[in-house]
N, C-alpha and C positions, 0 to 999 in steps of 0.2 A: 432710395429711388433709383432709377436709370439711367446714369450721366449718358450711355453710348446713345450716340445720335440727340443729346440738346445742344440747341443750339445756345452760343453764346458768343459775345463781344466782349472784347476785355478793354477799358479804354488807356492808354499809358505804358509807355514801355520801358518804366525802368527795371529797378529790383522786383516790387510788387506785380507789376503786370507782366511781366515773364514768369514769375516763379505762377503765377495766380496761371495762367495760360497754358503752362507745361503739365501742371498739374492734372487739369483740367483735360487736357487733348488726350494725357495718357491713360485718364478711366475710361475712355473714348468718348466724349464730348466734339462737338464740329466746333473747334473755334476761332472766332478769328480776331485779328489784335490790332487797333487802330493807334499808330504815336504820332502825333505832328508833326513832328519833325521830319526831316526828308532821306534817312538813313539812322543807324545808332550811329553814336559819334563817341570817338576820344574826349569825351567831359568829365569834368567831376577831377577827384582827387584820392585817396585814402581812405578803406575802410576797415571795421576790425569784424570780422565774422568768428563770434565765441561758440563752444559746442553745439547750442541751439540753433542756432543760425546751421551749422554744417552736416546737421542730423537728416535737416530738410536738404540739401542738395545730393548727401550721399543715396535717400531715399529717392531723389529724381532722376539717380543715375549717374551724376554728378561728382562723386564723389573722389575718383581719378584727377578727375579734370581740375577741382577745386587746389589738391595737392601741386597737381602742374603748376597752376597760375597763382599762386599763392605763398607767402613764407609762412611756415609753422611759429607762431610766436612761443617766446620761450618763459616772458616774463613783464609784469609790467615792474617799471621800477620808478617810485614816487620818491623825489629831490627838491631840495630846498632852490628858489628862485634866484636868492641871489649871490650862494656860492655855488651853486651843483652839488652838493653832495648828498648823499644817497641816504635818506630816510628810510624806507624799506622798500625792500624787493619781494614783489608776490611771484615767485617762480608760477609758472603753469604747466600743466600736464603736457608731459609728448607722449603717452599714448591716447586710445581711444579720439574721438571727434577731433578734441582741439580746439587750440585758437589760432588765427589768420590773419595773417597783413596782407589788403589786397586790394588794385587799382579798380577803381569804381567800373572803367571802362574793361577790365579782365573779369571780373564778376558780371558786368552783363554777356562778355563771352561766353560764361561758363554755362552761363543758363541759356543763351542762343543755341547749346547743345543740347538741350531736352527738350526744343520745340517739336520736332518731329513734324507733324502736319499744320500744322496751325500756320491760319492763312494771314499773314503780315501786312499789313497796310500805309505804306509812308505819306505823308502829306495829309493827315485826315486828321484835324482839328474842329476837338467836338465843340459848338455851341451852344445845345442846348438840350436836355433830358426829359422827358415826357414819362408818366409811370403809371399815370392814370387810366392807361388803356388796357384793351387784353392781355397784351403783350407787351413789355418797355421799348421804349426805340430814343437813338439818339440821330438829335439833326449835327448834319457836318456843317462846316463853311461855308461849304460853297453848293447848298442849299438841298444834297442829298440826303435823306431818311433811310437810315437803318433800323428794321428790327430783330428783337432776338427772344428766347425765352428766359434767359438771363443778362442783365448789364451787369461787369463786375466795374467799377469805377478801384483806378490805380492811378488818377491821375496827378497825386499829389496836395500836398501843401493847399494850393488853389484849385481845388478839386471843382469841377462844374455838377460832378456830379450828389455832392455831399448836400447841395440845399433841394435838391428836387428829394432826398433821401428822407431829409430833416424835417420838408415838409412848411420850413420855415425860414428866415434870411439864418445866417450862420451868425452867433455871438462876436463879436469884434476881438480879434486876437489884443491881447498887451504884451508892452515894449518890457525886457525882464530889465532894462538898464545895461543889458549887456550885448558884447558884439563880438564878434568872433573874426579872425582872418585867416584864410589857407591860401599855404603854398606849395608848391612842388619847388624843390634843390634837385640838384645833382648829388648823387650818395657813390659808396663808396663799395666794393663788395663784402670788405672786411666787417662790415656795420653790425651788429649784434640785433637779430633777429627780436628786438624786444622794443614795449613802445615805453617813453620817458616822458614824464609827467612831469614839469616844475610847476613848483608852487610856489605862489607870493601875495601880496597884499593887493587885496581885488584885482587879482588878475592871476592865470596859467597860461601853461605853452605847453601841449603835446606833440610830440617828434616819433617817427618811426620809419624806417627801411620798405624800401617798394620793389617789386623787381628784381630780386635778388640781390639787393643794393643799389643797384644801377640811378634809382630815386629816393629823395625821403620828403617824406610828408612830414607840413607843419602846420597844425592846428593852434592859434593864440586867442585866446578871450579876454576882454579885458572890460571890468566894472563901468559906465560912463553914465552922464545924462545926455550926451547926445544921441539921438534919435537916426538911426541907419535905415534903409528899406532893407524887408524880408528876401530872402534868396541869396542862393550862393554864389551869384554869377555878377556879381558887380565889382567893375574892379575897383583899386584904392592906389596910394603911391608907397614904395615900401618903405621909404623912411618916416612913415606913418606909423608902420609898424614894427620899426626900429627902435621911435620915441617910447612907445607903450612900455617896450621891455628891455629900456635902456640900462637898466638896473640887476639885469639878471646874468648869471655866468656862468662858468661851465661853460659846454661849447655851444650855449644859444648864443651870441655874439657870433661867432663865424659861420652859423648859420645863416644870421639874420642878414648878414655882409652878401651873402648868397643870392638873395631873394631878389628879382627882378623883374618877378607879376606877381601879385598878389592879390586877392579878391578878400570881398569884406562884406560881413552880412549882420543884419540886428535878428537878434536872437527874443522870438516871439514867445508867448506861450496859448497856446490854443485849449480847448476843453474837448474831453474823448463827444466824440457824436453821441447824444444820447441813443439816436436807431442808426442802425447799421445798415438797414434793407428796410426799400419798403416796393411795392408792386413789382417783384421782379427783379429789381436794382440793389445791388449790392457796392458799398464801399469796404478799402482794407488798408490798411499801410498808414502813409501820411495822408491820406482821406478822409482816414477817421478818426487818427491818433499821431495827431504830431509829437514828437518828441525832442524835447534841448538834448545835443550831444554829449553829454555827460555820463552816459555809461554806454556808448556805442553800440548802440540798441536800434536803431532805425531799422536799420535793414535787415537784420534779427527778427525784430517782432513780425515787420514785412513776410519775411519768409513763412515765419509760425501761423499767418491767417491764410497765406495762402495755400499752403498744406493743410490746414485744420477747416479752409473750409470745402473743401471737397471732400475731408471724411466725413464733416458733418453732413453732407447731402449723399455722399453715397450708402450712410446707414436710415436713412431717414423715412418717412413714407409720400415726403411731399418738397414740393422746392419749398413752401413757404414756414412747414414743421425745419426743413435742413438748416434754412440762415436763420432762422429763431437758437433750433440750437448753437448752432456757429457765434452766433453774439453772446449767449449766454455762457459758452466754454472761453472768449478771448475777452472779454471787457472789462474784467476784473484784473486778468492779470497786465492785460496792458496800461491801466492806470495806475499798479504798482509799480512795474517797470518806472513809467513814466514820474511819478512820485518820489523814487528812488534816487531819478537821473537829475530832479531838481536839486535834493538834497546834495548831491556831490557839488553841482556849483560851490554850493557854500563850503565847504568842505575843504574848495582845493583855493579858497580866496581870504581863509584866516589871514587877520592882522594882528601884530604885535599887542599887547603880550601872549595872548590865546594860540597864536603860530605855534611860538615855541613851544610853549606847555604840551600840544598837541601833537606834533613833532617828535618831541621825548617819546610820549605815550606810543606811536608808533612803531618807533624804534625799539621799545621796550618789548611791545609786543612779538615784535618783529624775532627777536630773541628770544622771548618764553615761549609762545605757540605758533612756529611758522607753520603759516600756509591756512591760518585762523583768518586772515582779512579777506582772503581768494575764497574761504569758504564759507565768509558771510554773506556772498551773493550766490551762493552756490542752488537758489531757487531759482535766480533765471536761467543759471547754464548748464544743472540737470535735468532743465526740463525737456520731454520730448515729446513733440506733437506726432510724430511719427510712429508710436508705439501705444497712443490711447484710442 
């Protein structure tokens, strides 16, 4: 079909609804982008953007820019909880795409560089979606109606626009029993471009360099039955999350001495939206597929729907044939992802005696086939939406 001259709304301006926006504007699409909030802002924390993820930004242009604002990670390196020491090391490639350590708020920079025309709207908080019409339109706040010939809904998690999608109320998320903490430290420049994994008895800690050291992100989960609210924005006390991992060593201890805000969130698990689109309206990212952080896939997959669904409409013969396809090419593989990213919870929260047993075996492997564990996932991070 003709993206030049449709119109579109994108609602949500983070990863998904930039990268969905840019895309979009540069097969010439009119579009314009609604985020709530009253500017972007310095929020968020640490992300890991693996090949896939970075295929889609060098295809948007981006791919300079990502370099700039970015560390090339070198390696992930998975460590026992409560000495430190090094289970194995998955080196990762420095050439070709790569992988990236990178501040949540320097990735929405990087894609504020391929907006190009795309008309930006701060303060416009959607209340409510309409699809039943000719055309979709979404009501704002404060009591304005917009329509478009496409809605893309990016707006997250609490997506408004995923039950007008659904057709139906949304399935009620559950509590996985687990809960996660992130921090930002002060780092050091000397820090090893690589992100460190410990592992322990229902519970890990992930650490890694920001900023070209300048910061390090601390990602902690830890098994519970207490019941946290969803969202990453709530704070906690950090000898909260001193207690959790009072048992681990190596240099989480002086990190943890470190920490002097910390936010804390329950870690949900949601079901992929059975439709994707319906009259118009399109959902993508955490709209339609939430994801537990367990293989640093969020913003990843985000990327992959929003690239993939502009190919799908620009080869298509109709908007409603385009996101048909577009569901049909992303819905599988993001519940694999997502299937995946549950299994490593448990993975990285062996107890005694199974730890150890498993442990060995890594180490062992670690020594007969390196670079065998990095190429067991090697279906999410060869893949590329920008070449199909």
């Amino acid at each position: 079909m003709q993206l030049r001259g449709l119109d579109v709304l994108v609602v949500g301006g983070g990863v998904a609804g930039l990268a969905s926006a840019a895309a979009l504007s540069q097969r010439g699409a009119s579009v314009r982008l609604l985020e709530q909030a009253d500017a972007f802002r310095e929020v968020g924390a640490g992300l890991q953007i693996s090949p896939n993820g970075a295929r889609v930004l060098d295809a948007l242009g981006q791919g300079a820019a990502l370099a700039q604002a970015a560390q090339r990670s070198r390696a992930v390196v998975l460590r026992a909880g409560g000495s430190g020491a090094q289970v194995l090391r998955m080196a990762q490639p420095q050439d070709g795409a790569g992988f990236h350590l990178i501040h949540r708020a320097d990735l929405i920079g990087v894609l504020q560089g391929a907006l190009g025309d795309v008309d930006i709207r701060f303060g416009a908080a959607v209340a409510s979606v309409d699809v039943t019409g000719a055309r979709p339109s979404v009501a704002l706040g404060c009591g304005e109606v917009l329509c478009a010939d496409l809605v893309v809904g990016a707006d997250g998690v609490h997506s408004v626009l995923r039950p007008a999608v659904q057709g139906t109320p949304p399935k009620a998320p559950f509590f996985t029993g687990q809960v996660a903490w992130r921090a930002l430290i002060s780092g050091t420049p000397d820090d090893a471009a690589e992100a460190q994994v410990f592992m322990g008895p229902g519970r890990h800690l992930v650490s890694y360099p920001l900023r070209g050291g300048a910061l390090r992100n601390i990602v902690a989960v830890e098994e519970r039955s207490d019941w946290a609210a969803e969202g990453w924005h709530h704070p906690d006390r950090p000898e909260h999350l001193a207690h959790a991992f009072a048992g681990f060593g190596g240099p989480v201890p002086g990190w943890l001495a470190q920490v002097d805000q910390v936010f804390l969130w329950g870690l949900f698990r949601h079901p992929v939206a059975a439709l994707w689109h319906r009259g118009g309206a399109a959902i993508l990212g955490d709209a339609a597929h939430p994801t537990l952080p367990f293989m640093a896939q969020g913003a990843n997959l985000a990327l992959e729907d929003a690239f993939a669904l502009v190919r799908a409409l620009d080869g298509a013969t109709g908007l409603a044939a385009g996101l048909d396809a577009w569901q049909a090419a992303r819905a599988a593989r993001a519940a694999r992802v997502i299937a995946a990213a549950n299994r490593n919870a448990r993975n990285f929260h062996l107890r005694p005696p199974l730890a150890a047993l498993a442990h060995l075996g890594l180490r062992l492997s670690g020594q007969v086939m390196p670079g065998a564990a990095l190429r067991r996932f090697g279906w999410i991070y060869d893949h590329d939406v920008t070449a199909m």
